[in-house]
FIDREN-279489 format. One record per residue (C-alpha): x negated, y, z; residue in one letter. Coordinates in steps of 0.001 Angstrom, whole numbers, plus 500000, padded with zeros to 6 digits. Each point is the difference from the previous one (the first is absolute). Layout:
% residues N
XYZA;...
This chain:
% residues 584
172552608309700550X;500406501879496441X;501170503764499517X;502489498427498068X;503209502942499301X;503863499316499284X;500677501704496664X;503661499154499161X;502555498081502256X;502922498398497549X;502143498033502558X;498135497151501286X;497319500786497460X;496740502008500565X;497439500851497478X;496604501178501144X;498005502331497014X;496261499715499410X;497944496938500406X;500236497912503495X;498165497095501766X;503157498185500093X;500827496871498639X;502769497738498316X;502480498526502501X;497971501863503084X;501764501077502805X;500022503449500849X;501175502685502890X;501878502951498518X;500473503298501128X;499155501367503657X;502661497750501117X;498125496875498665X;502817498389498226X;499040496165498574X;499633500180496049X;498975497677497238X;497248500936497242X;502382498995496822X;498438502067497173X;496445500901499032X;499117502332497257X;496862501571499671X;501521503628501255X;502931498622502073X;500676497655502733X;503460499142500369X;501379498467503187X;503374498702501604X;500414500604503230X;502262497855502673X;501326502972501666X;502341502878499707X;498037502548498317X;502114503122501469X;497829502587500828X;496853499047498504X;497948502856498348X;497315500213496679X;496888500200501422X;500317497549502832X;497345497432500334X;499567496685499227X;498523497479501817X;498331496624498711X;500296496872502266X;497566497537497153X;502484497327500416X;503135498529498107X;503712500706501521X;499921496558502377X;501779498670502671X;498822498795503415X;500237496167500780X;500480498301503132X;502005498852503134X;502473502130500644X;501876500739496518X;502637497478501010X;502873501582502108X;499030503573498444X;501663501915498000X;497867502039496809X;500030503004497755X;499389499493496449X;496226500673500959X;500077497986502950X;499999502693502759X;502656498212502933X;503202501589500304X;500289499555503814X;496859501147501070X;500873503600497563X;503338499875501633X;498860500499503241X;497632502825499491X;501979501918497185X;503878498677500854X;502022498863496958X;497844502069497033X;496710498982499217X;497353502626500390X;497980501467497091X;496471498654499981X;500706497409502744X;496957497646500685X;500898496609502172X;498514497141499885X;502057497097498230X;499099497588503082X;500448500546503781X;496498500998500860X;500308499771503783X;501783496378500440X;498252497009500713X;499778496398498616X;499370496886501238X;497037499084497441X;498827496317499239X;496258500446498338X;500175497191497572X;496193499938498907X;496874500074501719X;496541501011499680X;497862499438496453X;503671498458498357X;499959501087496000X;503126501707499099X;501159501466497070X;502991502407498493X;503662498269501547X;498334498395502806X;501575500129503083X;497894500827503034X;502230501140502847X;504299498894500798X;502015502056502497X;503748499477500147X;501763503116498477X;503432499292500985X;501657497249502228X;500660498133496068X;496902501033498192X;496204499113500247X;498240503075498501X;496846498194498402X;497162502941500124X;498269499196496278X;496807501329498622X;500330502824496788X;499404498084496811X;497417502670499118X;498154498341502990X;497571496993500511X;496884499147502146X;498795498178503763X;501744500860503316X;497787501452502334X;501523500300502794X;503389499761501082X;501926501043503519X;501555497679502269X;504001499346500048X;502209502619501766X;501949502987499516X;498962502143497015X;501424503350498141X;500130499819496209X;497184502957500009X;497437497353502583X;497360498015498409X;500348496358499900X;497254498611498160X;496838501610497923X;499034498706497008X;497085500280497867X;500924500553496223X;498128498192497093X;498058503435499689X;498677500183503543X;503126502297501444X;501120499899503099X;504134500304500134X;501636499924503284X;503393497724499324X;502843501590501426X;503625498592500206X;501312502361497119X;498479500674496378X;501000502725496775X;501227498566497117X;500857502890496844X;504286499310499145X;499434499990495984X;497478497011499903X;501425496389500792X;498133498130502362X;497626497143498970X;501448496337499088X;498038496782499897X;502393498689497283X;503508499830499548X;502190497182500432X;503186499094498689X;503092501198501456X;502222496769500243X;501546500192503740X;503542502218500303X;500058502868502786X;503363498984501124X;502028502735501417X;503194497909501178X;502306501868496953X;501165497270498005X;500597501976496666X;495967500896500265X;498900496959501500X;502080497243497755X;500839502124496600X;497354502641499604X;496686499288502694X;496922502016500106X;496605497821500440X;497697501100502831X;497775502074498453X;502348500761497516X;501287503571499050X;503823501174499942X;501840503052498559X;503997501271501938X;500976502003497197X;503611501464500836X;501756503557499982X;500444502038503281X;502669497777502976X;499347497143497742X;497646498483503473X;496508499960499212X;498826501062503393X;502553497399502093X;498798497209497396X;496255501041500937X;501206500005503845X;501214496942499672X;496562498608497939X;497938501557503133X;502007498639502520X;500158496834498851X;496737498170497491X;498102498155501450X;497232502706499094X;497518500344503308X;499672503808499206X;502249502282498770X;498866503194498375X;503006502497499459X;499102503240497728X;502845502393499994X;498826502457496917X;501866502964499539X;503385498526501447X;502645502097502592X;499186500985503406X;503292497809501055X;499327497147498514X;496394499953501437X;501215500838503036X;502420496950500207X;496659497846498828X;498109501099502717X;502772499517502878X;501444496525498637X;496322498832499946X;499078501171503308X;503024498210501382X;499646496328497630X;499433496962501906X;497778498148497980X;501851496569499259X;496669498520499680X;498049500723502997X;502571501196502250X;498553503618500352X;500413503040498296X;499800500080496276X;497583502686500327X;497779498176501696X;498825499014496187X;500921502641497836X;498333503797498914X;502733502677499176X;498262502862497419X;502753502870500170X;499981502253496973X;503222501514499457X;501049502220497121X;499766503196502050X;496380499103500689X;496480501608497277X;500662498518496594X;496477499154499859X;499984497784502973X;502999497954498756X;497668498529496992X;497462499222502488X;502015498247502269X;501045496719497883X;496174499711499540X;499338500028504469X;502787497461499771X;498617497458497982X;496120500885501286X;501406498980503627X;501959496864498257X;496337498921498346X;498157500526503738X;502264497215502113X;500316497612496623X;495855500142500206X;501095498709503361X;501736497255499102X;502958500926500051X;503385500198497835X;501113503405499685X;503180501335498073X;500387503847499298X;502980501896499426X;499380503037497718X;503668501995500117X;499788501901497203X;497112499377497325X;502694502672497679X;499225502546502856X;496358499143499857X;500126500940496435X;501895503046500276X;496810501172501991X;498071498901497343X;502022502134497375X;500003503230502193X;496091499794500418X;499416498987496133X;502455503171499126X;497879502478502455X;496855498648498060X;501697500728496617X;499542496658498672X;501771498976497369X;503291497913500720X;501211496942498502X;503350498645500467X;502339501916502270X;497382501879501029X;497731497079501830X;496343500117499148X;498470497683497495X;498038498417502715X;503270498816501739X;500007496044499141X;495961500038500735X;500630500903503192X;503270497750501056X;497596497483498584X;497075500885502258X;502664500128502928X;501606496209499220X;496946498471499400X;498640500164503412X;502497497458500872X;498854496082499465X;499182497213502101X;496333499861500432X;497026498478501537X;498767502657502486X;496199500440500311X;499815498400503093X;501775496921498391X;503247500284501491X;502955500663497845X;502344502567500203X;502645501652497780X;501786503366499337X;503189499819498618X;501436503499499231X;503457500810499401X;500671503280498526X;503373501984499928X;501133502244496635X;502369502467499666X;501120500446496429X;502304503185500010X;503403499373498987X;499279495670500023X;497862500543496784X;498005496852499946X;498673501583496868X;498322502598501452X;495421500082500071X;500024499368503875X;501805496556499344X;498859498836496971X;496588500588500539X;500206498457503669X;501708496710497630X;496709499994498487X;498113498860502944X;502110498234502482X;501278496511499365X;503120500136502188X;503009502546499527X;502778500161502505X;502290502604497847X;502663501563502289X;503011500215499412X;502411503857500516X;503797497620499472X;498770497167501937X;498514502610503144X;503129502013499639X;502394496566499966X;497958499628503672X;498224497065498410X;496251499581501359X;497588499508499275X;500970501783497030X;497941497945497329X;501181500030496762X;499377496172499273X;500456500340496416X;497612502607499238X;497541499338503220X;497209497224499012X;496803498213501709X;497148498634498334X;498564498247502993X;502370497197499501X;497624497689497849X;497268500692502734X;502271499215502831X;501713497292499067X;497552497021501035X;500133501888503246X;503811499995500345X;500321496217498833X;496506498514502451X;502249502079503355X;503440500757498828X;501462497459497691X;499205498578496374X;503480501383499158X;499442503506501563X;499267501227496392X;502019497788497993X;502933501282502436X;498689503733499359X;500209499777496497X;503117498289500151X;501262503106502351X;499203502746497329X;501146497934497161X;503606500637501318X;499222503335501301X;499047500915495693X;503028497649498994X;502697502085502359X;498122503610498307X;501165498934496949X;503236498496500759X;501050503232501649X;499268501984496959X;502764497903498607X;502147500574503312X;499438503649499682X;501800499570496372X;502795497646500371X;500443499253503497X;499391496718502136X;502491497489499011X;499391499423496301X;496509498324501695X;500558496119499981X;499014498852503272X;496542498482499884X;499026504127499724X;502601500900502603X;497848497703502326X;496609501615498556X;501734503544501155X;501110498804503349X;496746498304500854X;497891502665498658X;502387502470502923X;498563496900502801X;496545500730498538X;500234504260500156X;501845500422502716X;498987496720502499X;496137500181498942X;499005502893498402X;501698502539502002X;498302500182503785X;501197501733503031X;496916501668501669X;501965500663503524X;501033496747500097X;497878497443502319X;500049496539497818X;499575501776496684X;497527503015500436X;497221497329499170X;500546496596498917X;497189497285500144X;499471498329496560X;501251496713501370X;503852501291499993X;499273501935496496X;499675496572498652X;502773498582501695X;502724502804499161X;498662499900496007X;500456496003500307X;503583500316501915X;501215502355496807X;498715498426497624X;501397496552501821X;503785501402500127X;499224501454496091X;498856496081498784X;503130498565501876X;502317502776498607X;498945499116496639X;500550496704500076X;503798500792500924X;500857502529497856X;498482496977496931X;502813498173501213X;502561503151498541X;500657500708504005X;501279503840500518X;497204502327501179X;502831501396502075X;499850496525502542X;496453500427500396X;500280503424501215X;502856499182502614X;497406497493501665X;498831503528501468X;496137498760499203X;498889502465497903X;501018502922502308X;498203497455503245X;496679499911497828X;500313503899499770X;499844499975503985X;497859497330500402X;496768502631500428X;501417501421503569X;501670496835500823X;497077497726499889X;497298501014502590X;496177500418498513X;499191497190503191X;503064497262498432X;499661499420496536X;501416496374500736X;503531501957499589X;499394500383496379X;499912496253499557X;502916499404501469X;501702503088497689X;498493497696497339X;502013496737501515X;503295502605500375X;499678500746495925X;499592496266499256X;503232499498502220X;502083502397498290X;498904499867496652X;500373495948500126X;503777500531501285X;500827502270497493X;498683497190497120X;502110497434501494X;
């Protein structure tokens, strides 16, 4: 340990004078209260360092202690279920020992230390294994196998290994001797540092949808697994209910939930509706798959910036794994608030509205750990990350935004008239836009339909078409229209308010398979074809609206069950009916 001393305290920020043993990125213990910091400056007479704690009543001339190893995180059964800090220290364990306020200079471990696993030893005696390799499986929770994987900075012959039974994450499993004549002792958990991705064999391409059951995201604007997605909308517009709704309901196998810098209520309501989720796809609680990090915007500054980078560390372990993860950073604008406060303390010089220059560099670093990939162990696996933004005021033209445009290829902009008009989710579709669709669509026509994206396009075609009809509404009114673009205004209303719009309390349409996505689009678009052809014949919009159809197809999402989609053909049969009666 250095005689390292505090010289000035700024905030979050402390500078230590002279020169020091410390290095960049290094994790220290400040003060006599050993508070966590980060090494983020190095001069030759100064050492500056942010620290993930309150700094109240820290003193110059307090020491400084060196740990020698990069702010990481701790990996292995057990994260599921739990609920993080920013810097991965677990909530309830803190909770019970300090009540509701987290102590200064608390040190837990991140994993239970004392509970047992039933551990499968999946190699044996003089077996070569390298970096990824999985050597030991223990079921984490009743949902998910936690496969126990060696550190890619590891490779070399197992030893020896112990036989199957009940093991803590701290017990040796194996031993293995590296390529330079080390002996490790494997245990069930490993360190990984937050700011450095994990190791990839390759990357593949990103061409399957993570379908979440809401048709406006799944049909008009989907995100690829693997993919990246920005929920850019001003404060009640829904962000967090649309990313409640996304990690209820993909078909991710982990969920990964990062709340940076956001209110102690709506946290709160987080962790409660997720403890009490039934899972729809296994039957048991949602939690069962899913890691909570808690950093609300009462919590050290500091610690907010670090936790979007646990977040998607965690997200990187399980996809090694195998397996499909999606996380849910709500807000990446309070994540770079953080990262304006520290920049200001360090007198760096701002760019626009303060930000630091180094803003898109490092929402680029954070969206590029998504992808699908092929995992070192030859299994694939994908992280697809969907981050909230929270433009003040709506203003999409603000550096948060438009930089976060820059690197994500899907952007669900929401909507303030359309969330205030109770219409959710409240996706603006003419400004919102996915570039997955190109890479999806062989998907969508080999298990959907070969029409699912001819009937898409079709869909938004009128939904542009009735934009710019209303502008001419707004100016003259309705009935100079003729009434071919009467019917393009009345079935655009079918396609807002009977697809778009979704009622998240209501059994049938909280999540709807893909199957009756397909089938609604084709029913509009069926009763839009048909309507056509009538009003060609110089028939009165006015008799196809007192056929009541238009206003069925509007209820048609709670009055066909997800389990019955033979209903909509007969809707189909009831259009034909009418329509054919009203030609004769």
């Amino acid at each position: 340990m250095s005689e390292n001393k505090i010289y000035g305290i700024n905030g979050p920020v402390v500078t230590v004078k002279g020169e020091t043993d410390l290095s960049m990125m290094e994790t220290v213990y400040v003060g006599n209260s050993r508070l966590i910091g980060e090494v983020i400056r190095l001069q030759k007479d100064e050492t500056t360092i942010q620290v993930y704690e309150e700094t109240a009543g820290l003193h110059p001339g307090e020491p400084v202690y060196s740990t020698g190893s990069p702010l990481s995180v701790t990996l292995g059964p057990g994260l599921l279920g739990n609920i993080f800090d920013g810097i991965e220290r677990p909530l309830p364990a803190i909770e019970k020992k300090f009540g509701p306020f987290i102590g200064r200079g608390a040190q837990f471990s991140p994993l239970d230390t004392e509970k047992k696993y039933a551990v499968t030893v999946t190699v044996k005696p003089g077996d070569r294994i390298s970096g990824g390799d999985v050597y030991a499986t223990c079921p984490e929770t009743p949902v998910i196998t936690h496969k126990v994987m060696l550190s890619p900075l590891l490779s070399g012959e197992i030893t020896e290994v112990m036989p199957d039974g009940e093991y803590t994450v701290n017990d040796t499993v194996a031993k293995l001797k590296t390529d330079d004549g080390k002996t490790v002792n494997l245990t069930l958990m490993q360190k990984w540092p937050i700011r450095n991705p994990r190791p990839i064999a390759g990357r593949l391409p990103a061409n399957k949808p993570l379908i979440t059951g809401q048709r406006i995201i799944d049909t008009v604007f989907p995100v690829a697994k693997g993919g990246a997605a920005a929920i850019p909308g001003g404060f009640g517009t829904g962000k967090t209910m649309t990313q409640h709704q996304l990690a209820k309901w993909c078909d991710a196998d982990i969920i990964i939930y990062v709340g940076c810098g956001e209110r102690g209520n709506e946290m709160t309501q987080v962790l409660t509706e997720f403890s009490e989720l039934v899972d729809p796809r296994t039957g048991k609680p949602l939690l069962d798959r899913t890691v909570l990090i808690a950093n609300t915007s009462n919590m050290p500054v500091a610690a907010r910036e670090a936790s979007i980078y646990t977040g998607i560390t965690l997200a990187e372990y399980y996809r090694d794994m195998g397996y499909h993860t999606a996380l849910m950073a709500d807000s990446t604008s309070r994540w770079a608030e953080a990262l304006r406060e520290i920049s200001g303390r360090l007198e760096e010089m701002p760019a626009d509205e303060g930000f630091p220059a180094y803003l898109p560099s490092r929402l680029s670093e954070f969206y590029e750990r998504s992808g699908y990939v092929q995992n070192l162990n030859g299994t694939e696996g994908s992280i697809t990350l969907i981050g909230a933004v929270s433009p003040q005021g709506s203003d999409f033209s603000e550096p948060v935004t438009q930089n976060t445009k820059r690197f994500t290829r899907c952007f669900w902009a929401l909507d303030k008239s359309l969330a205030y008009a109770r219409h959710y989710p409240a996706i603006n579709w003419t400004l919102s836009y996915s570039e997955y669709i190109g890479d999806l669509s062989d998907w969508y026509r080999d298990n959907i339909s070969p029409d699912f994206i001819k009937y898409r396009e079709e869909l938004c075609a009128l939904l542009m078409e009735e934009s710019s009809l209303m502008e001419i509404v707004k100016l003259i009114g309705a009935d100079v229209l003729p009434d071919d673009q009467k019917l393009i205004i009345e079935i655009a209303r079918v396609i807002r308010v009977g697809f778009l719009q979704q009622n998240a309390f209501h059994a049938d349409d909280t999540y709807v398979p893909l199957e009756k996505q397909f089938k609604m689009m084709h029913v509009i678009l069926h009763l839009y074809h048909r309507a056509k052809e009538v009003i060609a014949r110089q028939i009165p919009i006015s008799k196809l609206l007192a056929t009541g159809l238009f206003d069925k197809l509007v209820k048609m999402k709670y009055d066909v069950p997800n389990d019955k989609l033979e209903m909509l053909d007969a809707d189909i049969q009831e259009i034909d009916t009418a329509l054919d009666s009203i030609l004769r």
